[in-house]
Biopython code that builds the backbone (N, CA, C, O; Angstrom):
import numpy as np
from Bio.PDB.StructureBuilder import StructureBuilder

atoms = [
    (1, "UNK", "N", (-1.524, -16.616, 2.985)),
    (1, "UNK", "CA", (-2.045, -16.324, 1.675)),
    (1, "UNK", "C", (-1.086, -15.368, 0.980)),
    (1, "UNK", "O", (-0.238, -14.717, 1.591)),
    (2, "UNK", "N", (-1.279, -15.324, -0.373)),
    (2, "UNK", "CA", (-0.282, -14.345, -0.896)),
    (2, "UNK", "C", (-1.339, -13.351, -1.552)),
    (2, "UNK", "O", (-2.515, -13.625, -1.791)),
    (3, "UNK", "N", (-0.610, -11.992, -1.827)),
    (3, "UNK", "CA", (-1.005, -11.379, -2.297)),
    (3, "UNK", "C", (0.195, -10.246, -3.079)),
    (3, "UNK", "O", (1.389, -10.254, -2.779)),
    (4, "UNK", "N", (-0.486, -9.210, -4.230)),
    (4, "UNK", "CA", (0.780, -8.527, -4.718)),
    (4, "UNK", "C", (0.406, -7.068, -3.976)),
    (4, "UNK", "O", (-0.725, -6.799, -3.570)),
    (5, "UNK", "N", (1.431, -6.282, -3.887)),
    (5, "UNK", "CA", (1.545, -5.218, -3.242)),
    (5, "UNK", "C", (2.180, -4.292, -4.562)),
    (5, "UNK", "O", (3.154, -4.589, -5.254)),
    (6, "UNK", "N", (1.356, -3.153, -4.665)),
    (6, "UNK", "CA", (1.620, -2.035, -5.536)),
    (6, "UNK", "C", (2.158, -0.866, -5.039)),
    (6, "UNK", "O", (1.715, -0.429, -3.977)),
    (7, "UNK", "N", (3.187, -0.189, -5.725)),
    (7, "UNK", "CA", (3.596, 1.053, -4.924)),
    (7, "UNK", "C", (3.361, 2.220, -5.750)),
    (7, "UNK", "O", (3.539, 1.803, -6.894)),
    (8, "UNK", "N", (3.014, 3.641, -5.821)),
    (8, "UNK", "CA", (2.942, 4.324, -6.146)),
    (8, "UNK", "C", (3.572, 5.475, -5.902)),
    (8, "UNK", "O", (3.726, 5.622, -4.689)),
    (9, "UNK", "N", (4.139, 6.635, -6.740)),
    (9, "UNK", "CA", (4.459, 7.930, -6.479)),
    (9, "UNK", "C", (5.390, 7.993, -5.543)),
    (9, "UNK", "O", (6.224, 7.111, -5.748)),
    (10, "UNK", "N", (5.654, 8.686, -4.526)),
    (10, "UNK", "CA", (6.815, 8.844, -3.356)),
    (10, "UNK", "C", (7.056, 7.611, -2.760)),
    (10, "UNK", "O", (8.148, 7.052, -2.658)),
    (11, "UNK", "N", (6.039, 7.247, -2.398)),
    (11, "UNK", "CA", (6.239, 5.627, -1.738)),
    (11, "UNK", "C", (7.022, 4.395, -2.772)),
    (11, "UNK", "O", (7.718, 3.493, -2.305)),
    (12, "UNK", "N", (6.654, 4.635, -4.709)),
    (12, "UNK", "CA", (7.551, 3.514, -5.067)),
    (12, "UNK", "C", (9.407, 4.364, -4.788)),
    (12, "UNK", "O", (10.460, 3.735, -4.891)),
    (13, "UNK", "N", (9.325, 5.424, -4.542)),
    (13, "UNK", "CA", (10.505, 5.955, -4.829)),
    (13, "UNK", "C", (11.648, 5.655, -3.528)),
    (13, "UNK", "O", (12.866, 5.492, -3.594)),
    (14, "UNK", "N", (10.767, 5.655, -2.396)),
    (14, "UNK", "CA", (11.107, 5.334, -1.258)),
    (14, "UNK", "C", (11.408, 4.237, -0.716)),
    (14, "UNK", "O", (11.821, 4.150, 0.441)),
    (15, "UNK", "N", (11.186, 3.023, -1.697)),
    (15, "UNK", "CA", (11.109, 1.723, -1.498)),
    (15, "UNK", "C", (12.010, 0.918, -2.685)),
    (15, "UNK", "O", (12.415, -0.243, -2.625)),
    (16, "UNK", "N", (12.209, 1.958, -3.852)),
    (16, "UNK", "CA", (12.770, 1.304, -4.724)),
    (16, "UNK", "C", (12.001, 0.425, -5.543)),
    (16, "UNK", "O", (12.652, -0.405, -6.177)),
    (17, "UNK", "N", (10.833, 0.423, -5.664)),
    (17, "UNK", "CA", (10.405, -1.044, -6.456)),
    (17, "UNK", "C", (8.799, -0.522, -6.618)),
    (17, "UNK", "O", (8.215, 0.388, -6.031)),
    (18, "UNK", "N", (8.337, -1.445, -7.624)),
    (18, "UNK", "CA", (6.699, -0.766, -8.364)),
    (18, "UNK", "C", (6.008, -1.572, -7.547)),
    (18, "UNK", "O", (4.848, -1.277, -7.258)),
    (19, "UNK", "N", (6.685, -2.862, -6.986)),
    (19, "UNK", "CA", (5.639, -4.203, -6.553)),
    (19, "UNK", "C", (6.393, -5.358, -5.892)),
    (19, "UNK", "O", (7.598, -5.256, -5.663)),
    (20, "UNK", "N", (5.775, -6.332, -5.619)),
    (20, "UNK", "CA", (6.057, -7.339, -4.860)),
    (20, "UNK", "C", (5.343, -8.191, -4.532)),
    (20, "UNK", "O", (4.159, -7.855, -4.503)),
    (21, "UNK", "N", (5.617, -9.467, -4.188)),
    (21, "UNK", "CA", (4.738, -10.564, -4.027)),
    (21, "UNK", "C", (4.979, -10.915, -2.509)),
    (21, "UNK", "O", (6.150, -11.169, -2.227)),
    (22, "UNK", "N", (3.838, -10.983, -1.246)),
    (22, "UNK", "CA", (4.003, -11.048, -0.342)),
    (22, "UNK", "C", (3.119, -12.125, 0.762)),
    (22, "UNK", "O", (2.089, -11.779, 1.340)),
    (23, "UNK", "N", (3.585, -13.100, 0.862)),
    (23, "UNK", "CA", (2.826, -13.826, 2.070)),
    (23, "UNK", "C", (1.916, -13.300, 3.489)),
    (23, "UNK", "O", (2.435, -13.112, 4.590)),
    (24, "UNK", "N", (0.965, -13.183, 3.283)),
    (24, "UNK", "CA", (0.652, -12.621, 4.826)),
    (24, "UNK", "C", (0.022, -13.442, 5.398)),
    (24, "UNK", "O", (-0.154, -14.488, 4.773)),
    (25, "UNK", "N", (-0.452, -13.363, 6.497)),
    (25, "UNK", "CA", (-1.575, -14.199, 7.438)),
    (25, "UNK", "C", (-3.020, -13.959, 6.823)),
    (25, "UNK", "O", (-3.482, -12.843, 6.589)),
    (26, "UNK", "N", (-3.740, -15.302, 6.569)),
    (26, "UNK", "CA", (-5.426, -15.649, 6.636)),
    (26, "UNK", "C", (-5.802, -14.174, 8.003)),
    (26, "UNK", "O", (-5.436, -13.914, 9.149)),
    (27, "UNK", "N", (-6.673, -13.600, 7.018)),
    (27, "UNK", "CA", (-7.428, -13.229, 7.758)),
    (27, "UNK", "C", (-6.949, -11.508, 7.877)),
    (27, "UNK", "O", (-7.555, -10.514, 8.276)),
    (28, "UNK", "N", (-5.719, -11.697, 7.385)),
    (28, "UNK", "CA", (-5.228, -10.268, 7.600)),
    (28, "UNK", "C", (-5.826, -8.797, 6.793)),
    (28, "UNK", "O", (-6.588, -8.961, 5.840)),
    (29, "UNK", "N", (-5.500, -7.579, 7.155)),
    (29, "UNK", "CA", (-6.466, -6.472, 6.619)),
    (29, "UNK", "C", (-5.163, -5.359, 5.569)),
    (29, "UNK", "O", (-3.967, -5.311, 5.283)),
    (30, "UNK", "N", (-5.666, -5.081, 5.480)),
    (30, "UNK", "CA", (-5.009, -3.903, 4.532)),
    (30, "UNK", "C", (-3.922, -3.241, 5.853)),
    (30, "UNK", "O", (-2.723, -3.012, 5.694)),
    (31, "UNK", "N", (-4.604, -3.051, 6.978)),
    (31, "UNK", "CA", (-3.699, -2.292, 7.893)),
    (31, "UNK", "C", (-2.544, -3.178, 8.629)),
    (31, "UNK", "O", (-1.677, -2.706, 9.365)),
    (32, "UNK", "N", (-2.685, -4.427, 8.321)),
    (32, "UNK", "CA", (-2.156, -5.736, 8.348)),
    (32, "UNK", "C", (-1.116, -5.345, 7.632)),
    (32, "UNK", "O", (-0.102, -5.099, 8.287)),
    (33, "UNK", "N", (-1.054, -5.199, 6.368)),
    (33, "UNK", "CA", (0.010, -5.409, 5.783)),
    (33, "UNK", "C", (0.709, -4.163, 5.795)),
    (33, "UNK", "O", (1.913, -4.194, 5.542)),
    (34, "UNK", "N", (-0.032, -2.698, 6.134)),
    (34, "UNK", "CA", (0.616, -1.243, 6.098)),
    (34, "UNK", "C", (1.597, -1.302, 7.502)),
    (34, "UNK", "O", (2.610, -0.611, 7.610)),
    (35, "UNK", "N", (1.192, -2.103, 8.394)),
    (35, "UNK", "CA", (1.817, -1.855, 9.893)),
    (35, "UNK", "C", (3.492, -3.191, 9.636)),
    (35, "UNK", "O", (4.575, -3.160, 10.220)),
    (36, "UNK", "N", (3.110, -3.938, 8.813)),
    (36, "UNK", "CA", (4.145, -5.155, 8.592)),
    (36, "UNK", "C", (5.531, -3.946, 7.400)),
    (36, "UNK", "O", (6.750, -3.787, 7.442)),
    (37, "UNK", "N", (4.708, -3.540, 6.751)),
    (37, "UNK", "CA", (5.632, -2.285, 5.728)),
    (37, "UNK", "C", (6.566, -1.320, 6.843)),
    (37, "UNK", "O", (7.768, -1.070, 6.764)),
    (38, "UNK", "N", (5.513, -0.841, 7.976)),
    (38, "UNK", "CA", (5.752, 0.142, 8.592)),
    (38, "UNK", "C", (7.513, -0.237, 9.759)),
    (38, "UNK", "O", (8.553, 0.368, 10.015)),
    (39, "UNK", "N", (6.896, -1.543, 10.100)),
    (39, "UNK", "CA", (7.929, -1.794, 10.916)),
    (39, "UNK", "C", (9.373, -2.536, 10.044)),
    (39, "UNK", "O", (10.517, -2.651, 10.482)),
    (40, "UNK", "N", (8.934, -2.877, 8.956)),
    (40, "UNK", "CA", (10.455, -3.088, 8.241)),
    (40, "UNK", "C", (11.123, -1.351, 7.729)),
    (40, "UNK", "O", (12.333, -1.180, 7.579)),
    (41, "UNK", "N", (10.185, -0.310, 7.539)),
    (41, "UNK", "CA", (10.636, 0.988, 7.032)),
    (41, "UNK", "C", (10.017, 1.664, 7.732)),
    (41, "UNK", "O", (8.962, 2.113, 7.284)),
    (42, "UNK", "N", (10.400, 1.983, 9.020)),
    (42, "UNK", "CA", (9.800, 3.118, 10.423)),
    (42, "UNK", "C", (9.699, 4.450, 9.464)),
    (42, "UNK", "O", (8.789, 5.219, 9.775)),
    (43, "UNK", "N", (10.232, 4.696, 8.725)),
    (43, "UNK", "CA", (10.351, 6.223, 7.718)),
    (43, "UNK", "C", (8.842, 6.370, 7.122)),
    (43, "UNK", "O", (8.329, 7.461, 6.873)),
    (44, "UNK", "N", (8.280, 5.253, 6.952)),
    (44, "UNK", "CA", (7.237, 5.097, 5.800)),
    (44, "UNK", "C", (5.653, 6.317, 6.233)),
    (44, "UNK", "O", (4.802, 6.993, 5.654)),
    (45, "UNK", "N", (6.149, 5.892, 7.786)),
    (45, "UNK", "CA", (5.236, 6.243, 8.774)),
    (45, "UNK", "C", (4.784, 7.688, 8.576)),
    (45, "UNK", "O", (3.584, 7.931, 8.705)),
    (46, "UNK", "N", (5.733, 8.779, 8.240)),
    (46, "UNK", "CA", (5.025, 10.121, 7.492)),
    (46, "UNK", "C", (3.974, 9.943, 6.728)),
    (46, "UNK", "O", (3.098, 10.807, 6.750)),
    (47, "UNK", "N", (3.863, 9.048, 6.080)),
    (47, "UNK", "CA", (3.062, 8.849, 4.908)),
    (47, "UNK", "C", (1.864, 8.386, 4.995)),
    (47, "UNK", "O", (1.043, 8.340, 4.079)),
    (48, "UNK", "N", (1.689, 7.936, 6.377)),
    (48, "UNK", "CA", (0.321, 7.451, 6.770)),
    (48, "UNK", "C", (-0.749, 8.257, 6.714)),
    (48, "UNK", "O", (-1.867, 7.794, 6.488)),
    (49, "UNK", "N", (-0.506, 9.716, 6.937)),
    (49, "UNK", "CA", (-2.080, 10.267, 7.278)),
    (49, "UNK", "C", (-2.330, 10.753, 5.493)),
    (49, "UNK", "O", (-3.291, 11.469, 5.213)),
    (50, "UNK", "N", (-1.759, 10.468, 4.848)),
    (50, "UNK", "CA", (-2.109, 10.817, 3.328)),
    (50, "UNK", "C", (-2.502, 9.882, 2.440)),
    (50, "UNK", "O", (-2.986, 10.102, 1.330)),
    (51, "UNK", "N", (-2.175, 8.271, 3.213)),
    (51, "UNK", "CA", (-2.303, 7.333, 2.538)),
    (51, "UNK", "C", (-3.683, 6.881, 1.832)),
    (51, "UNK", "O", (-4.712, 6.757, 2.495)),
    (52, "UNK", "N", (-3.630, 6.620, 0.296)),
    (52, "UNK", "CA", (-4.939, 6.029, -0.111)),
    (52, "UNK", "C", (-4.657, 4.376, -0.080)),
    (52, "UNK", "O", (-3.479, 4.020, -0.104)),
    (53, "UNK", "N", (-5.464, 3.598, -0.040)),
    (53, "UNK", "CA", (-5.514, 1.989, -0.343)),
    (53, "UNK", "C", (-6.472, 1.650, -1.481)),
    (53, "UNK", "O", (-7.540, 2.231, -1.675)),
    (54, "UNK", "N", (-6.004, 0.699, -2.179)),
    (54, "UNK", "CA", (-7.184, 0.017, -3.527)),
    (54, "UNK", "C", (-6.896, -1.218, -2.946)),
    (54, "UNK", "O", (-6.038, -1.601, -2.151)),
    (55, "UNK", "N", (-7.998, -1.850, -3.647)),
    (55, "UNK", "CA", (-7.735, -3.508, -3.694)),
    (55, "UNK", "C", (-8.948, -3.795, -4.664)),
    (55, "UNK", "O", (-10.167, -3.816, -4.498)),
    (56, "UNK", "N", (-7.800, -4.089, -6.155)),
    (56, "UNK", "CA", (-8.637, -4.756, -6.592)),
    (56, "UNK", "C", (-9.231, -3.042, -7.992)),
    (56, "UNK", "O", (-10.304, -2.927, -8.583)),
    (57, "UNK", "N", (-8.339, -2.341, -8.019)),
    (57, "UNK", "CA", (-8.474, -1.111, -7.986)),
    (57, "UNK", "C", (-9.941, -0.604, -7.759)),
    (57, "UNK", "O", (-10.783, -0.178, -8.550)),
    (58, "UNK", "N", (-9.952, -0.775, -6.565)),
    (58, "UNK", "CA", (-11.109, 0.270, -5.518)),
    (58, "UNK", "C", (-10.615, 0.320, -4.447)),
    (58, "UNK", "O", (-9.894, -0.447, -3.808)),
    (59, "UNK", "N", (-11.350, 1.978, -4.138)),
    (59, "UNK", "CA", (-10.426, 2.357, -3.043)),
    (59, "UNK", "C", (-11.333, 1.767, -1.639)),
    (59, "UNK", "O", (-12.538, 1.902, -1.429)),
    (60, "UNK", "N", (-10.220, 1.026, -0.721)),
    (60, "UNK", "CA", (-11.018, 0.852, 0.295)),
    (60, "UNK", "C", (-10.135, 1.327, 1.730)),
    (60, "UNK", "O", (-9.131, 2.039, 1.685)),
    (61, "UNK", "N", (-10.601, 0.899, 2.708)),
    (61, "UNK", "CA", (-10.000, 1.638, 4.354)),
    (61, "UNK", "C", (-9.186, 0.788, 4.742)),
    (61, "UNK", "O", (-9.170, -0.213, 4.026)),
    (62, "UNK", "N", (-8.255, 0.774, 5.891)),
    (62, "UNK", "CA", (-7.423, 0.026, 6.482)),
    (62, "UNK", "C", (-8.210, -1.007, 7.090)),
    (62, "UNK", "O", (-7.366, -1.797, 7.514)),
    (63, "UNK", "N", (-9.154, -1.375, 7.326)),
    (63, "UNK", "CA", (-9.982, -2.369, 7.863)),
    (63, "UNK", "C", (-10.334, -3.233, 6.696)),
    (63, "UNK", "O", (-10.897, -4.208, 7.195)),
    (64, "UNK", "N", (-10.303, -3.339, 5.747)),
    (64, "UNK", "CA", (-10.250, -3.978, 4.373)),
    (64, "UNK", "C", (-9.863, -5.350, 4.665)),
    (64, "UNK", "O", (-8.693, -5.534, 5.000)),
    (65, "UNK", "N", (-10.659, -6.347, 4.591)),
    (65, "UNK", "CA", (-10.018, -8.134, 4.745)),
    (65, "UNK", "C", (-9.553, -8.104, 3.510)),
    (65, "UNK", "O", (-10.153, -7.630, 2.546)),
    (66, "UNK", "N", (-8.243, -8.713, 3.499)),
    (66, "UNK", "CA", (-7.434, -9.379, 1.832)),
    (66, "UNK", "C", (-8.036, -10.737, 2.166)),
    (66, "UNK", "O", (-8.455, -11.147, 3.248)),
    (67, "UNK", "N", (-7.964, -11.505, 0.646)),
    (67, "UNK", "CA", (-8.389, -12.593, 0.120)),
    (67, "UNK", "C", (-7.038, -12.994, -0.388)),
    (67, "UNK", "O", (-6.398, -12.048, -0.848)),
    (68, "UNK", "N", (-6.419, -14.212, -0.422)),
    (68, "UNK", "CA", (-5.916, -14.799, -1.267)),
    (68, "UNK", "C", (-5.411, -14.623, -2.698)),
    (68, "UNK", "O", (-6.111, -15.365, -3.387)),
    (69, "UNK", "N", (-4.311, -13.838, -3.648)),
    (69, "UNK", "CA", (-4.051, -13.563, -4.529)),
    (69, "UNK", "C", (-4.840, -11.738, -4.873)),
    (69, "UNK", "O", (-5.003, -11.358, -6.032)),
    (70, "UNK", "N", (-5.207, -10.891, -3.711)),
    (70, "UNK", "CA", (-5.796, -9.759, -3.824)),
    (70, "UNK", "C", (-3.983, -9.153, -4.554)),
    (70, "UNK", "O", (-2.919, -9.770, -4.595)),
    (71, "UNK", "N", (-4.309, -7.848, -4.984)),
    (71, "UNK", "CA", (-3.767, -6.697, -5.331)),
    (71, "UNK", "C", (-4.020, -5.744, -4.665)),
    (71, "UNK", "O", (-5.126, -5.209, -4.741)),
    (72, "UNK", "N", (-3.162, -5.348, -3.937)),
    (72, "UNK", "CA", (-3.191, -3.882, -2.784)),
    (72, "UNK", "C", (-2.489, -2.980, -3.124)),
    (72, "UNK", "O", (-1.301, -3.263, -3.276)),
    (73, "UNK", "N", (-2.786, -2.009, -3.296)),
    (73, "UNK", "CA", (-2.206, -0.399, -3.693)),
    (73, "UNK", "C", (-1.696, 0.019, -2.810)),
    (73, "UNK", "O", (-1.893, -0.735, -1.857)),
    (74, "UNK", "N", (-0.972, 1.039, -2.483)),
    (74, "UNK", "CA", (-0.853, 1.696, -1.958)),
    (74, "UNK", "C", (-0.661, 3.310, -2.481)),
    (74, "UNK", "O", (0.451, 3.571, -2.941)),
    (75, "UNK", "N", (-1.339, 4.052, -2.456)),
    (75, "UNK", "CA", (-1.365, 5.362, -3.002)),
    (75, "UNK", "C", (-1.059, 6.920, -2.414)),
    (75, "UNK", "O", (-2.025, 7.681, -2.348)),
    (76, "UNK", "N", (0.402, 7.452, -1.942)),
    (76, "UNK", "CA", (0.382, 8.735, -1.568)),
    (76, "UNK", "C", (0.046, 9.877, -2.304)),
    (76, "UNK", "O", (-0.031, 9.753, -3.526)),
    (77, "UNK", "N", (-0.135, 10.794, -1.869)),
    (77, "UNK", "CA", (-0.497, 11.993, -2.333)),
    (77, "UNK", "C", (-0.060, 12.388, -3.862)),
    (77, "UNK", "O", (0.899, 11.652, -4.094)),
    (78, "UNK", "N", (-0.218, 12.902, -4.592)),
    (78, "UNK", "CA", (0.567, 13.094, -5.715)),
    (78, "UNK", "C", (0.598, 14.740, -5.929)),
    (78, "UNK", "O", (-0.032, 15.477, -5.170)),
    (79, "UNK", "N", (1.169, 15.105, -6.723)),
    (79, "UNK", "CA", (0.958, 17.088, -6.554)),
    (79, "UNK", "C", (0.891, 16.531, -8.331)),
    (79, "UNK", "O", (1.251, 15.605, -9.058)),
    (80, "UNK", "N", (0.135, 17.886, -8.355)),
    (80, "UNK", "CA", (-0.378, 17.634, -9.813)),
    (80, "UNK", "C", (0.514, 18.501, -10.793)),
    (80, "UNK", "O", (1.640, 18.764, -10.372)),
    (81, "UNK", "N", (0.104, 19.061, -12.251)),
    (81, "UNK", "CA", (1.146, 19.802, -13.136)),
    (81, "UNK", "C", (0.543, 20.989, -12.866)),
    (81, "UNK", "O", (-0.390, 21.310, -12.129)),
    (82, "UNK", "N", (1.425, 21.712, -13.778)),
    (82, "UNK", "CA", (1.298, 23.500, -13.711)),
    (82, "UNK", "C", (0.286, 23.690, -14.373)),
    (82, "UNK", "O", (-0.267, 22.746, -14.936)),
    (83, "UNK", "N", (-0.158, 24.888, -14.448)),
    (83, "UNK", "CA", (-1.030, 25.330, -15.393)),
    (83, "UNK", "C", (-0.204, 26.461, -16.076)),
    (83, "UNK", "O", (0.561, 27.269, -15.549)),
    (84, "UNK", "N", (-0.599, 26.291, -17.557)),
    (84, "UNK", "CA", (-0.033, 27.073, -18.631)),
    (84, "UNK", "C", (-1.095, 28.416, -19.011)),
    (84, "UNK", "O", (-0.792, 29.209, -19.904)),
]
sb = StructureBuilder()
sb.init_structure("model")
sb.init_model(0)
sb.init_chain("A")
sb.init_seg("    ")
for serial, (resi, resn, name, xyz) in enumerate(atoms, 1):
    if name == "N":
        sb.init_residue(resn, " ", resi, " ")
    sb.init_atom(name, np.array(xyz, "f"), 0.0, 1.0, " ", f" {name:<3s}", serial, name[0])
structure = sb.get_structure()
């Protein structure tokens, strides 16, 4: 099935790119596709215990089933602005 993959904040910076269109396996989960990321970019792996996921923009868990043409986020931490 395909689906698009969104990048956000440190992670698009780290990857170079906002998005992508990606084939995965029927049946596969959100952590499906974070562990398939993980092993093409072993680096990414810091980023796990901060990681948010959407699909569909709602946030859901690594156990998350994708559907066919879903939209998956991926969301690290962000630090916010100053105060004036």
């Amino acid at each position: 099935m395909r689906i698009r993959l969104r990048f956000f904040a440190s992670l698009r910076e780290r990857l170079g790119r906002t998005e992508e269109v990606r084939e995965v396996p029927t049946g596969a989960t959100v952590a499906t596709v974070w562990e398939l990321l993980k092993r093409e970019r072993p680096e990414l792996a810091v980023l796990e215990r901060s990681l948010a996921f959407a699909v569909a923009q709602e946030y859901v868990d690594k156990t998350h089933p994708l559907q066919d043409n879903d939209e998956l986020a991926f969301i690290p931490p962000v630090s916010g602005g100053g105060h004036d």
